[in-house]
N, CA and C atoms as a LAMMPS dump frame, in Angstrom:
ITEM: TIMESTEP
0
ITEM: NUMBER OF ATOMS
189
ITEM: BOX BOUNDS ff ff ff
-5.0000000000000000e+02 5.0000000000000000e+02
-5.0000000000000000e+02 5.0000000000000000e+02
-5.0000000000000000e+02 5.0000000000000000e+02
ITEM: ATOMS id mol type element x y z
1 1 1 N 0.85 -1.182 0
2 1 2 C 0 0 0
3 1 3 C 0.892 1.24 0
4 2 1 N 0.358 2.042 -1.569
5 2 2 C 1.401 3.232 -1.028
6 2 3 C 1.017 4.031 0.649
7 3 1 N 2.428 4.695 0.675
8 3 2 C 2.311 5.751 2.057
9 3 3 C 1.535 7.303 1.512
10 4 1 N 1.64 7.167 0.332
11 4 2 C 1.365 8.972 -0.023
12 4 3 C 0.521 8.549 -1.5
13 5 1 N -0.745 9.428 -1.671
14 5 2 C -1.294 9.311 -3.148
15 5 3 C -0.473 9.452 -4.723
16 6 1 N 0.778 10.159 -4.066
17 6 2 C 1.887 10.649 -4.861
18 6 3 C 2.631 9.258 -5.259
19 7 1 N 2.705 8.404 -4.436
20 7 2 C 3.646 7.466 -4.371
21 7 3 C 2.536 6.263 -5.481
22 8 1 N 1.325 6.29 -5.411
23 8 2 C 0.676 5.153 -6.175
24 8 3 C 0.2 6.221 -8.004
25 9 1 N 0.732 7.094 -8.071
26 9 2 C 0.539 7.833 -9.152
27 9 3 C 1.94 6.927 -10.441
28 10 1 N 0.828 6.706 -11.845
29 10 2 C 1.866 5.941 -12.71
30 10 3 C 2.345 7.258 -13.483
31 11 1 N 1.99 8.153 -13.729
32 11 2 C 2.265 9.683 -14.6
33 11 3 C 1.789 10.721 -13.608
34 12 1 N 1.552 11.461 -14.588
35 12 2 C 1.47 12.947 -14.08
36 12 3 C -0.598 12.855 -13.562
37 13 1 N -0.789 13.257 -12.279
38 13 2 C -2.492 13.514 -11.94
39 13 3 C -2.806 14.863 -12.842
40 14 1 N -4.168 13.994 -12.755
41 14 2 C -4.783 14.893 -13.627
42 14 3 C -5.939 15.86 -12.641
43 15 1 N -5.798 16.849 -13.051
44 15 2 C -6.599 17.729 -11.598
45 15 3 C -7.913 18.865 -12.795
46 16 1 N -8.598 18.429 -12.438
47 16 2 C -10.543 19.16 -12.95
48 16 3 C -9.854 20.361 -12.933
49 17 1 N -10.262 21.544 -13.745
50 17 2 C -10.416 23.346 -13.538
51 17 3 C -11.312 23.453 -12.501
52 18 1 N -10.722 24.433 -11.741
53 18 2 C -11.807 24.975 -10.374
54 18 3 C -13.143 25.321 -11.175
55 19 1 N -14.09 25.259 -10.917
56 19 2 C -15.229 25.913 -11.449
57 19 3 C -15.486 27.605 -10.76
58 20 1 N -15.828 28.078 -11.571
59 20 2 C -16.321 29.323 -10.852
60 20 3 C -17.561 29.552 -10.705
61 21 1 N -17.705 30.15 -9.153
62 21 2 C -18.96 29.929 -9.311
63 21 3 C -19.812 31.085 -10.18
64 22 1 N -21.15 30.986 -10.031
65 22 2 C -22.463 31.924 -10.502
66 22 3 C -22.248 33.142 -10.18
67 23 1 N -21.886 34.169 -10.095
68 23 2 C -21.787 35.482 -9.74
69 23 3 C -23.176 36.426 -9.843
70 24 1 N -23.519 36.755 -8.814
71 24 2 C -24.976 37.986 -8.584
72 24 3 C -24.581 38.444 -9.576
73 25 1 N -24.014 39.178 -9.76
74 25 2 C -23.513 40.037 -11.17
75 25 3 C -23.123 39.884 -12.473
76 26 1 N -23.882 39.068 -12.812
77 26 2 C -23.054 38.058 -14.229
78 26 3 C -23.795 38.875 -14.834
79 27 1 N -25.233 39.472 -14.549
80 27 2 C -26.086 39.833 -15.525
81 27 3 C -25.884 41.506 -15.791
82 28 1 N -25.002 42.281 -15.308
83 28 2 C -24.417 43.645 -15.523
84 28 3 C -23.032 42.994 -15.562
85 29 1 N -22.309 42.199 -16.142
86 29 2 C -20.952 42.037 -16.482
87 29 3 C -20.724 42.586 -17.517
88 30 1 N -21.837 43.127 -18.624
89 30 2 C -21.505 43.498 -19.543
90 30 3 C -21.896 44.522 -20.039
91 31 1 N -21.951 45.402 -18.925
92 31 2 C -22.344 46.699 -19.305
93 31 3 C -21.351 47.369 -18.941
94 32 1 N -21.387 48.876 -19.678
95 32 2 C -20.291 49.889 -20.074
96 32 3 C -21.255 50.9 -19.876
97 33 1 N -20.289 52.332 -19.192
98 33 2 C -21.055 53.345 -19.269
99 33 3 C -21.369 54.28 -20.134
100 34 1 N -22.448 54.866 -20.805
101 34 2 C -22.325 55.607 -21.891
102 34 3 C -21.524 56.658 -22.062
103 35 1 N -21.347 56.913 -21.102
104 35 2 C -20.3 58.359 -20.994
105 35 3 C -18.832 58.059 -21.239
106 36 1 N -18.524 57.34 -20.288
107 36 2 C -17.141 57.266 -20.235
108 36 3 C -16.847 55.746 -20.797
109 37 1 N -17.659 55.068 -20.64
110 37 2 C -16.718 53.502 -21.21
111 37 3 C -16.51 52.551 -20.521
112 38 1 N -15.931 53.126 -19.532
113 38 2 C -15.296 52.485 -18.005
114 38 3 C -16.862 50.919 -17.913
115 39 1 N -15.983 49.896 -17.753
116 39 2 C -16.958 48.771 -17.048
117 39 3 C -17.193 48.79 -15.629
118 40 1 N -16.711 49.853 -14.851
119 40 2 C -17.045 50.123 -13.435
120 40 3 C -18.213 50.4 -13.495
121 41 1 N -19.219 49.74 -13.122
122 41 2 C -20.83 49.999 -13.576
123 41 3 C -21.519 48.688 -12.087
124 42 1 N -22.128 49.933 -10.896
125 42 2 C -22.77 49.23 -10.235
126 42 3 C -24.03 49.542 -10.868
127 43 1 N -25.377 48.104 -9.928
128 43 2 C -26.472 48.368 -9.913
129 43 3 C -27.247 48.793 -8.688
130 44 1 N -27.858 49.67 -8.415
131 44 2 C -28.708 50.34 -7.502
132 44 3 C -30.163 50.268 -7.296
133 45 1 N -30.388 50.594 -6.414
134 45 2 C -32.301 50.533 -6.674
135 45 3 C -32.71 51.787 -6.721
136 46 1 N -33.687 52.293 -7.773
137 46 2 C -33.814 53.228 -7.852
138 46 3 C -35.26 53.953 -7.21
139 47 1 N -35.576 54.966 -7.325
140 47 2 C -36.498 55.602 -6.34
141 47 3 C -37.965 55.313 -6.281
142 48 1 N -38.549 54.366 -7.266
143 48 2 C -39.661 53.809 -7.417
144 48 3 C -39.419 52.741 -7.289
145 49 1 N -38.571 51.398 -7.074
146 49 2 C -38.263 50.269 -6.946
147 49 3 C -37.591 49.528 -8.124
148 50 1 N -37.148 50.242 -8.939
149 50 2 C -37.111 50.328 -10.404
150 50 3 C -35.243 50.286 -9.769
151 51 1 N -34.462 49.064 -11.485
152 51 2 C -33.172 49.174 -11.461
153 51 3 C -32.752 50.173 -12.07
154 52 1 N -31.463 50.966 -11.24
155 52 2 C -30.754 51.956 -11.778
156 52 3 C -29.218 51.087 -11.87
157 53 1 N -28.269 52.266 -12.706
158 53 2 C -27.07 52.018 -12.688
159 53 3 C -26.272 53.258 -12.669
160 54 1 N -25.167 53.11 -11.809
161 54 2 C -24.34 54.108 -11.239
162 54 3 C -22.812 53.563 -12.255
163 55 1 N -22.013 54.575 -12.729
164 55 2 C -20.625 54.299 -12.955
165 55 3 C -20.158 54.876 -11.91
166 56 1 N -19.068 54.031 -11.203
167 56 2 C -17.846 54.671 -9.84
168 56 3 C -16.864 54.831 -10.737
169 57 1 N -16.793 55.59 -12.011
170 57 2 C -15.578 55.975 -12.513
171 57 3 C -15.801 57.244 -12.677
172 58 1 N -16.988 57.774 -13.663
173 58 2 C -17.297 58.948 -13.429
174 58 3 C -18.563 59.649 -12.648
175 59 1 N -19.25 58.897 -12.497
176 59 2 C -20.149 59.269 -11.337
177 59 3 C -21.666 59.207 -11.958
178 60 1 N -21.811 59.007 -13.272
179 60 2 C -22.705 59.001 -14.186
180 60 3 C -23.939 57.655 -13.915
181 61 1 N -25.252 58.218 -13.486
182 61 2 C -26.481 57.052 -13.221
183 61 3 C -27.595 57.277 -14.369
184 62 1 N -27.977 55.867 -14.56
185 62 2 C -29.156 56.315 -15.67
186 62 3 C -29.924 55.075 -15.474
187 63 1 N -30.78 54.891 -15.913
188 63 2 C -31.856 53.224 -16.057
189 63 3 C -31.955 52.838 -17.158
């Protein structure tokens, strides 16, 4: 019986890609701000319950 998993290996292990997970934000990953460009683009709630979006690059919000 090997002592180590290393030791019963005939080649090189083969190791899965980490998965990543689901991100809240997958669905504004691909937004850009009209102004400036910048993908720094949060989402906010806006004053009727309605989604807004803020850029933290230039300061620019719109829906």
């Amino acid at each position: 019986m090997p002592t180590s998993i290393l030791d019963g290996a005939d080649g090189p292990i083969a190791v899965a890609a980490p998965r990543r997970a689901a991100s809240p934000f997958a669905a504004i990953a691909d937004l850009t701000c009209p102004s400036c460009g910048s993908s720094h683009v949060a989402q906010v709630l806006g004053d009727n319950g309605g989604v807004s979006y803020v850029c933290t690059a230039c300061g620019r919000s719109w829906s």
